[in-house]
C-alpha positions as CSV (number, residue, x, y, z in Angstrom):
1,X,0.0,0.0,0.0
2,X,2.9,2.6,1.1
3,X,4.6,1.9,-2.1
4,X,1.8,3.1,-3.9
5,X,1.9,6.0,-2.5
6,X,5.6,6.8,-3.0
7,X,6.5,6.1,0.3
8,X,9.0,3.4,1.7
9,X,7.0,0.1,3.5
10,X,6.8,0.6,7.1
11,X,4.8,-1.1,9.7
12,X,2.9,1.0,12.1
13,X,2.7,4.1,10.0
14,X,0.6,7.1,11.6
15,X,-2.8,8.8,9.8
16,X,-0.1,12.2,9.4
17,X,1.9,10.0,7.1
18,X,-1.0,9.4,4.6
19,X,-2.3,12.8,4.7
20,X,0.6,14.4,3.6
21,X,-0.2,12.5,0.7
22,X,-3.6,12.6,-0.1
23,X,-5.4,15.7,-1.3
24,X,-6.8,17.7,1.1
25,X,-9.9,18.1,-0.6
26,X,-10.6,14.4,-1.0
27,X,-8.9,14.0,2.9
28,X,-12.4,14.4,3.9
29,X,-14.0,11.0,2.3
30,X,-11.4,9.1,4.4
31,X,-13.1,10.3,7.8
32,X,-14.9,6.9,8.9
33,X,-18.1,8.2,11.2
34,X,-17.9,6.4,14.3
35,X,-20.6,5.0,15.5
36,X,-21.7,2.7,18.2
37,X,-21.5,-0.6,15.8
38,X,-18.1,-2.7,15.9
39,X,-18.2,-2.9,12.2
40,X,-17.8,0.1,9.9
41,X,-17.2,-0.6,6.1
42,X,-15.6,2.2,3.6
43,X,-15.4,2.4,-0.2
44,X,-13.7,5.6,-1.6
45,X,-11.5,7.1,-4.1
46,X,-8.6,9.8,-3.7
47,X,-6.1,11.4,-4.8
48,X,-2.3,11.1,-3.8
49,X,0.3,13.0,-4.7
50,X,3.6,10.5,-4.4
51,X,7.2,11.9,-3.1
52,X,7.9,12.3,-7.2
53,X,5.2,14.9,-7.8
54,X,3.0,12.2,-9.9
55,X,-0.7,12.4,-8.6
56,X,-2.5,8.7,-8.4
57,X,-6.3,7.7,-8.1
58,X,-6.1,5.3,-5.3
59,X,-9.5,3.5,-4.8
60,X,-10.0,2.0,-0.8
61,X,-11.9,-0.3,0.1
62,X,-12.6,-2.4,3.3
63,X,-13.8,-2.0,6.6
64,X,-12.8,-0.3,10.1
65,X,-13.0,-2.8,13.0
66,X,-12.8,-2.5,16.7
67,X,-11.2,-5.4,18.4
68,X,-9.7,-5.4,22.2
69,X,-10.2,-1.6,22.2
70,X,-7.9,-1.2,19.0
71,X,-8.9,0.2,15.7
72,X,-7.9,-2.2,12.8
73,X,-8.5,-1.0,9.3
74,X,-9.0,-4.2,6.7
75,X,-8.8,-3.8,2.9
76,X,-7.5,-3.4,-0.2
77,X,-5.7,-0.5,-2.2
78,X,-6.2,-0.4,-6.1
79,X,-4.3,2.1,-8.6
80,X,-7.6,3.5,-10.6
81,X,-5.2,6.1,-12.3
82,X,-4.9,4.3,-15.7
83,X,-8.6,3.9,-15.7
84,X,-9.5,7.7,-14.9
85,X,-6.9,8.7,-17.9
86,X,-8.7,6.8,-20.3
87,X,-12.2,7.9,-19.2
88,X,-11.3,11.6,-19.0
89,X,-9.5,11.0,-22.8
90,X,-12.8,9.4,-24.3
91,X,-14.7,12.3,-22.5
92,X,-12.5,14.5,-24.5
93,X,-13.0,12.6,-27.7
94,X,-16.2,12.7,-27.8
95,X,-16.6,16.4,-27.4
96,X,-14.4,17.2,-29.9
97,X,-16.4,14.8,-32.3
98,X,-19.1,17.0,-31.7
């Protein structure tokens, strides 16, 4: 997951380490409401800008448990990026067919 960011794998990395990646106007869709249930599941899409200056769609997807009084966060990380290129291109295409 780090890696895809364009940061080095670490265990134990904080909540400050991924926001000084991620765009602060999607950091927002990353706040999980808490609520009273053990179980909370997430599904979003932001935008990272890696140590290199490149800026990734990263799509996450999972859920946020509770467990012994600790937060665990279970998922999976996806690079969308090649996807969003080729929609925005064939959104452009098609209004210059026009």
């Amino acid at each position: 997951f780090w890696d895809m960011l364009g940061l080095p794998q670490a265990c134990g990395r904080g909540l400050d380490e991924l926001a000084a990646v991620v765009y602060p106007a999607d950091w927002p869709k990353l706040a999980v409401p808490r609520a009273s249930v053990p179980t909370t599941n997430y599904d979003v899409e932001v935008r990272v800008r890696r140590s290199d200056g490149t800026v990734r769609w990263i799509a996450l997807r999972g859920r946020e448990e509770r467990y012994n009084d600790q937060q665990l966060l279970i998922g999976i990380a996806a690079d969308l990026t090649e996807r969003r290129q080729t929609t925005l291109l064939r959104a452009t295409v098609r209004r210059r067919e026009r």
